[in-house]
C-alpha positions as CSV (number, residue, x, y, z in Angstrom):
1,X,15.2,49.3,-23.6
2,X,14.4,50.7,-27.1
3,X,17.4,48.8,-28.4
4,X,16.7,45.3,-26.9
5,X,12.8,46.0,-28.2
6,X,14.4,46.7,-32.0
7,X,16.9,43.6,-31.8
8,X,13.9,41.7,-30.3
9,X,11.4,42.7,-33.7
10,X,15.0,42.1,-36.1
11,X,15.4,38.7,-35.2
12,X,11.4,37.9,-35.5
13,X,11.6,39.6,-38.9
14,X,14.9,37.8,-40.1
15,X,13.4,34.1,-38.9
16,X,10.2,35.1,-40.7
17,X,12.2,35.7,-43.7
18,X,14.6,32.9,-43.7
19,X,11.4,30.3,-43.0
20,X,9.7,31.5,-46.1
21,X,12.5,31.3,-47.8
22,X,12.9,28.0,-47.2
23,X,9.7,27.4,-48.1
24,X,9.2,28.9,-51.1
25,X,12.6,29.3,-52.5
26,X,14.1,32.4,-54.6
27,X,11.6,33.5,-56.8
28,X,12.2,34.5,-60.6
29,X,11.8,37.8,-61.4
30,X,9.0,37.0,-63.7
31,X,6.8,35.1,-60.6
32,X,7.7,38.3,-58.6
33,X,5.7,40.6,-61.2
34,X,3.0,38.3,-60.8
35,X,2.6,38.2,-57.4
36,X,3.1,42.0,-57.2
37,X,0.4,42.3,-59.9
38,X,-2.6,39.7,-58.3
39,X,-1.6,41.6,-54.6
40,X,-1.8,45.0,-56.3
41,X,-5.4,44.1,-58.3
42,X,-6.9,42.4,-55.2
43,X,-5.9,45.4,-53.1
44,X,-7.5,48.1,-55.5
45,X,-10.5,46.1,-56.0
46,X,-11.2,45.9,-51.9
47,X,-10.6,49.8,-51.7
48,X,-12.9,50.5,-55.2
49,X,-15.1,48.2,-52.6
50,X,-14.7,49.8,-49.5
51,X,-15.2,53.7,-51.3
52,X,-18.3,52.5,-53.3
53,X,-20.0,50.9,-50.5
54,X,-19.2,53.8,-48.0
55,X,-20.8,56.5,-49.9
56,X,-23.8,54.2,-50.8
57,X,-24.2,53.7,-47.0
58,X,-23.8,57.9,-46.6
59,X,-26.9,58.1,-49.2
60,X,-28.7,55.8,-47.3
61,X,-28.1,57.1,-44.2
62,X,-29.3,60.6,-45.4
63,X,-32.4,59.3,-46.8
64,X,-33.6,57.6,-43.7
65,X,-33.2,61.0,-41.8
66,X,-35.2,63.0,-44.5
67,X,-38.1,60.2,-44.1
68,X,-37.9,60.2,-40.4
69,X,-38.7,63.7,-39.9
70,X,-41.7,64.3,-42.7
71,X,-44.9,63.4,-40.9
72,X,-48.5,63.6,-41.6
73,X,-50.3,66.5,-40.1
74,X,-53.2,65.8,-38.3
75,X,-56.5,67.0,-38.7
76,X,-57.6,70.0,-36.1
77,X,-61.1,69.0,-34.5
78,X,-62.9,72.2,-34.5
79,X,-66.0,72.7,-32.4
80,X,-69.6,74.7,-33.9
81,X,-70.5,77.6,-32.2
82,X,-73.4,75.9,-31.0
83,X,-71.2,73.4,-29.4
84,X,-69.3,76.0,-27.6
85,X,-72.6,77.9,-26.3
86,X,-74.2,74.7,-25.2
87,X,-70.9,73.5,-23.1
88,X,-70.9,77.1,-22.1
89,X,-74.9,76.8,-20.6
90,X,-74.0,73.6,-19.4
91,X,-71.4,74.9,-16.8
92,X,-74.1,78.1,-16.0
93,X,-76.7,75.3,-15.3
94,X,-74.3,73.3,-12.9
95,X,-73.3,76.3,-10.6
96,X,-77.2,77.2,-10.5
């Protein structure tokens, strides 16, 4: 089975080849080291991309968490001592 699969991907690989050969003939060596060179620049400038953008996106995501959990703290409302003795009178009336 593993030998028909390889034979199978061989002869996809091989038509591939010979189809873009036809099409774009034997390069020189000179259009070779061209093409190397634009596919090799393109290629580091999408991972410079990718690394630069993923730890900008870290930094952000870290900043959002430290703003998420700061929060205002609220005022306590604190009663006067008269408030608490009247409250306290008011219940002693209501069971008289």
């Amino acid at each position: 089975m593993k030998k028909k699969i390889f034979e199978f991907l061989t002869s996809v690989w091989d038509a591939a080849e010979y189809r873009l050969r036809l099409l774009c003939g034997k390069p020189s060596p000179m259009k070779r080291f061209i093409v190397v060179l634009i596919l090799g620049g393109a290629l580091s400038l999408f991972f410079i991309y990718t690394l630069v953008s993923s730890i900008y996106n870290i930094g952000v995501q870290d900043a959002k968490k430290e703003f998420m959990e700061l929060q205002h703290i609220e005022g306590v409302k604190l009663q006067s001592e008269n408030e608490s003795i009247n409250i306290l009178n008011q219940k002693e009336n209501e069971y008289e």
